[in-house]
C-alpha positions as a LaTeX table, in Angstrom:
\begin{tabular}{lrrr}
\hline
Residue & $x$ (\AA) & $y$ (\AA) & $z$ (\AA) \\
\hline
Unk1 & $-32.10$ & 2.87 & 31.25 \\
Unk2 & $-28.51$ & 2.20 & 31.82 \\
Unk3 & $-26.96$ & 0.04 & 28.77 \\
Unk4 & $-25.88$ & $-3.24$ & 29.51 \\
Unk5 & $-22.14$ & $-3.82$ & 30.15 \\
Unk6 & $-21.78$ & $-6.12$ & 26.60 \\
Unk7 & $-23.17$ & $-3.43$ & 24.96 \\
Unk8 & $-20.96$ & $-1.07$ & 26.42 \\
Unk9 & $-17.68$ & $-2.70$ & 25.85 \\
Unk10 & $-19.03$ & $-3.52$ & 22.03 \\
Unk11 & $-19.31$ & 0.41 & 21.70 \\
Unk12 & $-16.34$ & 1.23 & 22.81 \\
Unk13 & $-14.44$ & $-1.29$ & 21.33 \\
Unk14 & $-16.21$ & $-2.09$ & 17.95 \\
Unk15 & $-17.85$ & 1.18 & 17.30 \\
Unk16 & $-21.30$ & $-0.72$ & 18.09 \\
Unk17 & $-20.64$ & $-3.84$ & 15.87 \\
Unk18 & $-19.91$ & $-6.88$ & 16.88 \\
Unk19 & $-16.43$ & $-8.33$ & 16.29 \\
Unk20 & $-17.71$ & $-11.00$ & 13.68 \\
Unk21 & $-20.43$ & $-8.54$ & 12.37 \\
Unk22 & $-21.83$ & $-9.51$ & 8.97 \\
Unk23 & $-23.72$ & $-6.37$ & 7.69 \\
Unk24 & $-22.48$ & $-4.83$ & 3.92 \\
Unk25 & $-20.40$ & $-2.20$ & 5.45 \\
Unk26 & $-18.18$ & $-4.83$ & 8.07 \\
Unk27 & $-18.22$ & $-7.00$ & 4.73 \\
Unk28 & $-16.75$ & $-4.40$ & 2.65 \\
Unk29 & $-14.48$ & $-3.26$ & 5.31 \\
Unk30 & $-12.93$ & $-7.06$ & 5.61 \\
Unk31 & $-12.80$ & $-7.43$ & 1.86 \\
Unk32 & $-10.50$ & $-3.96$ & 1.26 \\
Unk33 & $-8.28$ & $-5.53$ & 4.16 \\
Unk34 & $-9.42$ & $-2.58$ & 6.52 \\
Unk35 & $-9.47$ & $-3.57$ & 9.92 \\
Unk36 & $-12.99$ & $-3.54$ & 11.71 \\
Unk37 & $-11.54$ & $-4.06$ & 15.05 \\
Unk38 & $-9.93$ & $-2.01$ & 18.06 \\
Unk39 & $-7.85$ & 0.94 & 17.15 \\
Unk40 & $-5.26$ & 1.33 & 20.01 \\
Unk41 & $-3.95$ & 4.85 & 20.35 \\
Unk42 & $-0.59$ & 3.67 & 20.68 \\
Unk43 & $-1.13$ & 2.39 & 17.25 \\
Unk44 & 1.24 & 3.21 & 14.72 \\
Unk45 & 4.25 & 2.63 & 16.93 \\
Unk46 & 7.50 & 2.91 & 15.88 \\
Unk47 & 10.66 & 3.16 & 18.26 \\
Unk48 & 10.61 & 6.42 & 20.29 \\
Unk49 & 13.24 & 8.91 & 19.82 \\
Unk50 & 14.00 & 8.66 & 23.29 \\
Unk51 & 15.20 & 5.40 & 22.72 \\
Unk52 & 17.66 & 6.42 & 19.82 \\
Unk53 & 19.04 & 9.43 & 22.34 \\
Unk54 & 20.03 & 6.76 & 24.74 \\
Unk55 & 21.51 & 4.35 & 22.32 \\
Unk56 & 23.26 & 7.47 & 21.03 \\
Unk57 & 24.68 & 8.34 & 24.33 \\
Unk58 & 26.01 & 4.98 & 24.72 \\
Unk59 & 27.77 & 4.79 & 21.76 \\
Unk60 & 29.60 & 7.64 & 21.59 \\
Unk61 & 30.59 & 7.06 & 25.79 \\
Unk62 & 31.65 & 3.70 & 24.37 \\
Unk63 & 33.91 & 5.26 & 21.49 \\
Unk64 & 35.19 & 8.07 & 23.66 \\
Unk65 & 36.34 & 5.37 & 25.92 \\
Unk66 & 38.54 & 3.39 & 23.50 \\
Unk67 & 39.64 & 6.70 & 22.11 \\
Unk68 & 40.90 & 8.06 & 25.29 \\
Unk69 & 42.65 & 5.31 & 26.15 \\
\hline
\end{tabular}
């Protein structure tokens, strides 16, 4: 039998408890401040280095500018 799509999405999202789930382990999780819910796998973030090459590449276009001047 095919599992419903709730149960499905719950799974995959909540590791098969629901998102206000009240059973010891959810409880304990909550109290420590551990989150119960959705780990993205984007999650830890942060700005990507790519990001600080560009920046970097500006700023020294911008200072070779006024320097050449």
């Amino acid at each position: 039998m095919c599992p419903r799509e709730d149960e499905t999405y719950r799974s995959t999202r909540y590791g098969g408890h629901p998102p206000a789930c009240t059973c010891v382990a959810c409880c304990e999780k909550r109290r420590a401040g551990i989150s119960t819910g959705y780990k993205s796998p984007r999650e830890g973030g942060g700005t990507p280095a790519w990001f600080w090459a560009v920046i970097g590449i500006v700023v020294v276009a911008l200072v070779l500018t006024l320097v050449l001047r």
